[in-house]
C-alpha positions as CSV (number, residue, x, y, z in Angstrom):
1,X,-15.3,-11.9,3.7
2,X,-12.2,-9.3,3.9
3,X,-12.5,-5.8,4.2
4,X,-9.6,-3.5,3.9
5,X,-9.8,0.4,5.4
6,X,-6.7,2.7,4.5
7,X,-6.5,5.8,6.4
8,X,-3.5,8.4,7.1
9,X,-3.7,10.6,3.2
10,X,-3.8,14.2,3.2
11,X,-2.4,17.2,1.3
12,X,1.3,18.0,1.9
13,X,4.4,19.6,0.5
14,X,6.6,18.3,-1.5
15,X,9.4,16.7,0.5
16,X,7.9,15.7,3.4
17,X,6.8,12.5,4.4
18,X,3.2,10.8,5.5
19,X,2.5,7.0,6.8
20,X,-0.9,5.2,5.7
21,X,-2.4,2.3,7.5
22,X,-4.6,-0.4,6.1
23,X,-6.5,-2.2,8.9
24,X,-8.0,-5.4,7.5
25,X,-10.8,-7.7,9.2
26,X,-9.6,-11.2,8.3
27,X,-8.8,-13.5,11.0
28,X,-6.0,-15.0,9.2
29,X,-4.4,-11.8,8.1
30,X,-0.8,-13.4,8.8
31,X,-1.6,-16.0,5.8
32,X,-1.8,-12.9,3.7
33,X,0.2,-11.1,0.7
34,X,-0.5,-7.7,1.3
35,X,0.0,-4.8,-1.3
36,X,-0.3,-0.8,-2.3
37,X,-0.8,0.4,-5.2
38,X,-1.7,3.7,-6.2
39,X,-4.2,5.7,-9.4
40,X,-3.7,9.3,-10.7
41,X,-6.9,10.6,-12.6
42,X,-6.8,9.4,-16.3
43,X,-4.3,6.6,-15.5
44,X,-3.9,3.1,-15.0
45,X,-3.4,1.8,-11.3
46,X,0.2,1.3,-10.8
47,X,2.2,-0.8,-8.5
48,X,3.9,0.7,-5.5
49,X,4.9,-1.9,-2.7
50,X,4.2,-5.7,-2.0
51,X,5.4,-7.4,1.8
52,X,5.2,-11.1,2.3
53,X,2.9,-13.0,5.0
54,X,5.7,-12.9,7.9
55,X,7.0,-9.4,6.7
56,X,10.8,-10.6,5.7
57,X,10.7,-9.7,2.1
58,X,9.7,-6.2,0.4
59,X,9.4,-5.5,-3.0
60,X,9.0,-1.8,-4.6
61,X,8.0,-0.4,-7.8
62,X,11.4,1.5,-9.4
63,X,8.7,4.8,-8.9
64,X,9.1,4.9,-5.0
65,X,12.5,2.5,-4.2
66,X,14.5,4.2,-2.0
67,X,11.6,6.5,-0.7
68,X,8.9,4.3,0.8
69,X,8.8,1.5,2.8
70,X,6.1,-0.9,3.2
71,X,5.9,-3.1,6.5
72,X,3.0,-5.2,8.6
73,X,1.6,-5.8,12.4
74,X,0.0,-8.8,12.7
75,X,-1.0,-8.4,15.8
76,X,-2.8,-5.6,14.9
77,X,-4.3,-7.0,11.2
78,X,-2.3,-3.2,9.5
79,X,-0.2,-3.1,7.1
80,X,2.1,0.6,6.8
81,X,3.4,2.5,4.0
82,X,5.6,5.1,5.1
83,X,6.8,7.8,2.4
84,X,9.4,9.7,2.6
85,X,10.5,12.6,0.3
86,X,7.1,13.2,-1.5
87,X,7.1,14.3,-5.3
88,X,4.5,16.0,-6.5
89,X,4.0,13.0,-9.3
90,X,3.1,10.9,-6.0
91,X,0.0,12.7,-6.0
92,X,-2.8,9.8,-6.4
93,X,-5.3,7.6,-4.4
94,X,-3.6,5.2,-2.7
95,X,-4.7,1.4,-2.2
96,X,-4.1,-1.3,0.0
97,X,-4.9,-5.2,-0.9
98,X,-4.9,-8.6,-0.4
99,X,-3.3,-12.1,-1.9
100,X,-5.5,-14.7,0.6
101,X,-4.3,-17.5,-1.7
102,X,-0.4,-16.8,-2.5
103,X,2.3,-18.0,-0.5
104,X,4.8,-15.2,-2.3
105,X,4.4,-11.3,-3.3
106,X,3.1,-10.1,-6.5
107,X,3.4,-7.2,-8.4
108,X,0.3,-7.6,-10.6
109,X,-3.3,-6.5,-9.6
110,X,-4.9,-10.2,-10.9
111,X,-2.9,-11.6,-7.9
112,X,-5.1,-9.5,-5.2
113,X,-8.5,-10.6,-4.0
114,X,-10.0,-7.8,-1.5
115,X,-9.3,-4.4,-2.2
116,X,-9.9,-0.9,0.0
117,X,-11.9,1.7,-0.9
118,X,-8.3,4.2,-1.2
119,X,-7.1,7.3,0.5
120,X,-6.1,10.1,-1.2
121,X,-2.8,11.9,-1.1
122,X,-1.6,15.1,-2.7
123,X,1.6,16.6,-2.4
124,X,2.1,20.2,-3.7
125,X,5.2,21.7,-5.2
């Protein structure tokens, strides 16, 4: 079984910046397609950032390109999402997952087996 911890949310201003980490249990967490996503209250979970098993490729929702970045440690089982320039629409709880049987990223939550329990972040204007 994979478990998935974010930590690192918290209440800031808008325009400054905050990194979460997602530590994950697996053994094999370099096999894995790792992802964030985020949910506001009343809407659908949304797409944020996907990194591939070795970290070379990224892929962004057009919501956050430009101002997050997502990157992995596999020596140290995390996964990062560092944001940069924080709206106050950013304001959500944030969610880091994992693709255990997928060789390429994914933008779609079907693609994700193991989920955290999210971290929230809220950014004031």
């Amino acid at each position: 079984q994979v478990q998935l911890a974010e930590s690192g949310g918290g209440l800031v201003q808008a325009g400054d910046s905050l990194r979460l980490s997602c530590t994950t249990s697996g053994r094999t967490f370099s096999t894995y397609v790792m992802g964030w996503f985020r949910q506001a209250p009343g809407k659908e979970r949304e797409f944020v950032a996907t990194v591939t098993r070795g970290g070379g490729t990224t892929y962004y929702g057009d919501s956050v390109k430009g101002r997050f970045t997502i990157s992995r440690d596999n020596a140290k089982n995390t996964v990062y999402l560092q944001m940069n320039s924080l709206k106050p629409e950013d304001t959500a709880v944030y969610y880091c997952a994992a693709d255990i049987d997928s060789s390429s990223y994914s933008s779609r939550l079907s693609s994700y087996d193991y989920w955290g329990q999210g971290t929230q972040v809220t950014v004031s204007s």
